[in-house]
N, C-alpha and C positions, 0 to 999 in steps of 0.2 A: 134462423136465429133472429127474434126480434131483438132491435137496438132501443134503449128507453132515451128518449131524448127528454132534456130537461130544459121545462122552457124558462125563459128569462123572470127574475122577478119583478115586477110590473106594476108592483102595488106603491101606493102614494099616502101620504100622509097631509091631510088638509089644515092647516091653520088658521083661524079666523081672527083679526084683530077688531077689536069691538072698543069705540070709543068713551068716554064717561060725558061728553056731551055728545048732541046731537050730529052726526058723522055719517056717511055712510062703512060701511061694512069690508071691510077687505079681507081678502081670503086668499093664503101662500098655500101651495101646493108643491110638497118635496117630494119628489120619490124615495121612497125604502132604500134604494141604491146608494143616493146621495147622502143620506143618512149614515149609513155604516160608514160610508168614506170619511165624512166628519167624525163622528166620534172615535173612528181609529187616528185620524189625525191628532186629534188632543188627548188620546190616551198616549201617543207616539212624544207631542209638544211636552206632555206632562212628566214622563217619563226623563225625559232629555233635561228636563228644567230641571228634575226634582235629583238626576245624575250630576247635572252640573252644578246644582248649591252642593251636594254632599260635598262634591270634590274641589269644590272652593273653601266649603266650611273646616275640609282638611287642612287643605293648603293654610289657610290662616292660622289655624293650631300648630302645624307643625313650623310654619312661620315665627309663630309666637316663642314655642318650644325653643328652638334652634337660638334665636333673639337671646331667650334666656340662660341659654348654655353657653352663649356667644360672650353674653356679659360678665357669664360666674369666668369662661376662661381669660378676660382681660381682667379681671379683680386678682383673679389667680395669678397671672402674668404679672398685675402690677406687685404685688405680693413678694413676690419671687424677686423681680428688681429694686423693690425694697430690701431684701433680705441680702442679693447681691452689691450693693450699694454698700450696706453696712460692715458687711462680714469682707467688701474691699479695702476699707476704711482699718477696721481692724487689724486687716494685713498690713497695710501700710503701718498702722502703729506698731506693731509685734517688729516690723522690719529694722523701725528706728530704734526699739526699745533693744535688738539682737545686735546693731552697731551698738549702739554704748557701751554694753555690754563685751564687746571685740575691746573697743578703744581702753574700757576701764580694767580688763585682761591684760592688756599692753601695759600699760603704766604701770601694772602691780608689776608684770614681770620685768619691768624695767625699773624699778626699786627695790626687788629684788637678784637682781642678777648686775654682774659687773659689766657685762659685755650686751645687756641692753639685750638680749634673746629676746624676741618677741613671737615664738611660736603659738600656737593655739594651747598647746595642752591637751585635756580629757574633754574639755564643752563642746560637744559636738549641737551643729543646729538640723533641728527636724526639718524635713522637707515636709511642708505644709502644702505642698500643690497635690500630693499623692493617692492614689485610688485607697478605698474603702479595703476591707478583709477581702484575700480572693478577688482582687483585683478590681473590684465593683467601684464604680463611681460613687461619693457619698452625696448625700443629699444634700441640698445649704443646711438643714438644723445640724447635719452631721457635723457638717463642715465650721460650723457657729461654734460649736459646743468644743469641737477640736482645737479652736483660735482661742478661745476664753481658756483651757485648760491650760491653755503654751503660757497666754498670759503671765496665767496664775504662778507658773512655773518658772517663767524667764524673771518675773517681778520678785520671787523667792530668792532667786541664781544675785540677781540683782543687788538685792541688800544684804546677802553677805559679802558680796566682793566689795558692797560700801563698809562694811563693817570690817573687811580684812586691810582694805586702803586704810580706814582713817589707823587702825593699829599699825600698821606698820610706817605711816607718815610718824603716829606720837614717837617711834621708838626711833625714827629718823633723826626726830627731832632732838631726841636725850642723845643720839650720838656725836650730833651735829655739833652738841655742844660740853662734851667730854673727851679732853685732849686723847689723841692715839694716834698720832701723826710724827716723826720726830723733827724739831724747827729748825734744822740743819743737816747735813749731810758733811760726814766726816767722822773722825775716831773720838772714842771718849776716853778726854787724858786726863779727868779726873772724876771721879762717883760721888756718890749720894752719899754721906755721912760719915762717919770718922777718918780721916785721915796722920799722915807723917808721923805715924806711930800711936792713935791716938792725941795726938795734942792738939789737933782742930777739927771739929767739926766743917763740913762741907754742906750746905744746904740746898744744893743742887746740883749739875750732872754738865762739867765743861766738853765742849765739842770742839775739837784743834779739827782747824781748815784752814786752806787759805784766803789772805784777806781780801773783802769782796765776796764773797760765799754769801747769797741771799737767806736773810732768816724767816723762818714763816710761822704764820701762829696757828697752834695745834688745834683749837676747834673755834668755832663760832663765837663771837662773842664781842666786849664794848671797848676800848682802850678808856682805861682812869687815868692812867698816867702816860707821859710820854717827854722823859729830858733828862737832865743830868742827875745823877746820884752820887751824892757823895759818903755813902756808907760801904764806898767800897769795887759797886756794881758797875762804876762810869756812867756812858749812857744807855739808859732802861726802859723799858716798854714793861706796861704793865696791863695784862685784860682781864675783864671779870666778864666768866663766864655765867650765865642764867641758871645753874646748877648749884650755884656759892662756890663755885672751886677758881681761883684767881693764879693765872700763871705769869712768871715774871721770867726777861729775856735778855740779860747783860750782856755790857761789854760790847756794845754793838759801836761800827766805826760812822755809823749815818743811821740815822733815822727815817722813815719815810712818811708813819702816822703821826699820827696828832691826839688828844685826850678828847675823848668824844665818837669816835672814828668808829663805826662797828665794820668790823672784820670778818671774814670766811673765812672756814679752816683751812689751810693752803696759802691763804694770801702773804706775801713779801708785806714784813712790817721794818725789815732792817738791815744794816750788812757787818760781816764778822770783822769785828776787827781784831788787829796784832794783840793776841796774848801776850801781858807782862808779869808771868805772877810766876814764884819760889815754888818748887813742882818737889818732891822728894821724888831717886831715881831708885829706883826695887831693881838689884841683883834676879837676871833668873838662873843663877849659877854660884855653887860655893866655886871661891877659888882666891887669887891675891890680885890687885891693881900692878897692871904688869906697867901702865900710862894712860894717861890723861889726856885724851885727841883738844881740849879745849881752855881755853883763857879763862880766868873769873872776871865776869862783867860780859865776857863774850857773846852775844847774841846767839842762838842756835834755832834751829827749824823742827820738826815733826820729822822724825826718823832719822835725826843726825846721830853717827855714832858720837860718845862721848869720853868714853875709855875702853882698853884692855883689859882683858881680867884672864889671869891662867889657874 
C-alpha cells in the first residue's frame, strides 16, 4: 500500500519596498506559512475585540437601563414616603380630632346626667390601622382615601355634638335661672293665697323651721335689694332673676348678701328667724274643746299640742 506523503508548503511571498526617491530597493520574503498564522491571528484579535465592544456595549446599556430603573424606584420610594408622611400626619389629626370628640361626649353626658356617668355610649371609633377586604393590606391611596373619609365623618359627629352642647348649655341656662329649688327646708305653715277664712290674702308660702335654718336662693340671679322692710316682711332679700321673674325671702334673722351680689342657685343668702305672726288653727276633727293645753300671749313651737277636742 502506497502512503502519499504531503510535503511541507514552501512557497514565499516576496515584497519589494520601492522608494519615491532615489533608494535602493528592499525586498521581504514571507513564507505562505507565516502568512496564514498572521492573518488567522487577526482574524482571532478581531473577533475577540469585536466580542469584547459587544459585551461592553451591553454592559453599558444594561448599566444605563438598571440606572434608570434605579432612579424611577427612588422617585417611587420618595413618593411613597411622601404619601406616608402625609397620611401620618392625617392620623395624628384624625387622633386629636377623635379625643375631642371623647372629651365633648364627656361633658354632654355630664350635663346631662346627675351622677356625671361618663360612659362612651353608641360612638364607636374605627380601627384605622386595619387590613383592606379579605385581609389584604391597603395601599397608602387606599389608606389616604380611608383617613379623609373618617375625617369627613368624625368632623360631621363633631358638630352635632357642638350643636347638642350649645342646646343643651342654653336650656341650662333658662334653668339656672327659674327658681325650682325650695329656700328652706322645713314645713309649710302657711300657703299661697287666701287665707283665715278668706279675710287675707297670703302672697307667698311661710316655711316654720328652726331658727338658724340657712335660706338659699332658688335660681341664679342678682340681689336688688337686701335690709329692712317695713311692709311687713322684716328683713328681706330680694333677686331678680334674668328671666324677669324676681323672688323675695322674708323674715330672715341675719342677712348674709348685700344689693348687688349675684348669687347661684343654692347659695345661703339668710337665716330663719322666730316666726311672730297670728296663724288661724284648722280643726281636723268635728268634736267639742274638751281644754286649752296653752296661755294667750303664750309662746308656742311647730308641733305643740294646743287643745283637746272630743
Amino acid at each position: 500500500m502506497n502512503k502519499k506523503v504531503v510535503k511541507p508548503d514552501t512557497r514565499e511571498y516576496t515584497f519589494k519596498i520601492i522608494p519615491h526617491h532615489n533608494g535602493k530597493v528592499r525586498s521581504i520574503r514571507i513564507p505562505i506559512k507565516m502568512i496564514k498564522v498572521g492573518v488567522a491571528t487577526l482574524a482571532a484579535t478581531f473577533v475577540f475585540v469585536t466580542g469584547a465592544f459587544c459585551y461592553n456595549s451591553y454592559n453599558t446599556a444594561q448599566l444605563k437601563h438598571d440606572k434608570v430603573e434605579l432612579e424611577n424606584l427612588r422617585q417611587v420610594n420618595s413618593m411613597q414616603q411622601t404619601q406616608l408622611s402625609e397620611l401620618a400626619k392625617k392620623t395624628a389629626t384624625l387622633q386629636t380630632e377623635i379625643e375631642k370628640m371623647d372629651q365633648l361626649e364627656i361633658e354632654l353626658r355630664q350635663m346631662t346626667t346627675t351622677e356625671g356617668n361618663t360612659s362612651r355610649g353608641n360612638i364607636s371609633r374605627p380601627n384605622i390601622t386595619s387590613g383592606g377586604q379579605g385581609g389584604l393590606t391597603p395601599t397608602v391611596e387606599n389608606l389616604n382615601a380611608i383617613v379623609d373619609n373618617l375625617q369627613v365623618d368624625f368632623q360631621q359627629r363633631k358638630q352635632n355634638l357642638e350643636y347638642l352642647k350649645n342646646v343643651l348649655a342654653e336650656k341650662q341656662a333658662q334653668v339656672a335661672v327659674t327658681p325650682s329649688i325650695w329656700p328652706a327646708s322645713g314645713d309649710v305653715s302657711s300657703r299661697f293665697g287666701w287665707r283665715w277664712g278668706g279675710s287675707d290674702f297670703h302672697p307667698g308660702i311661710d316655711i316654720a323651721n328652726n331658727i338658724g335654718t340657712p335660706i338659699v336662693a332658688t335660681a341664679d340671679g342678682t340681689v336688688v335689694e337686701s335690709g329692712w322692710n317695713s311692709g311687713g316682711y322684716g328683713y328681706l332679700v330680694k333677686i331678680s332673676h334674668s328671666n324677669g321673674i324676681e323672688t323675695l325671702y322674708a323674715h330672715n334673722s341675719d342677712l348674709v348678701v348685700s344689693a348687688g351680689t349675684v348669687v347661684k342657685k343654692g347659695q345661703v343668702i339668710g337665716i330663719v328667724e322666730a316666726m311672730k305672726l297670728m296663724n288661724e288653727v284648722e280643726s281636723e276633727y268635728d268634736g267639742t274643746v274638751a281644754a286649752i293645753l296653752v296661755e294667750n300671749g303664750e309662746m308656742v313651737e311647730y308641733g305643740q299640742p294646743l287643745m283637746v277636742i272630743q
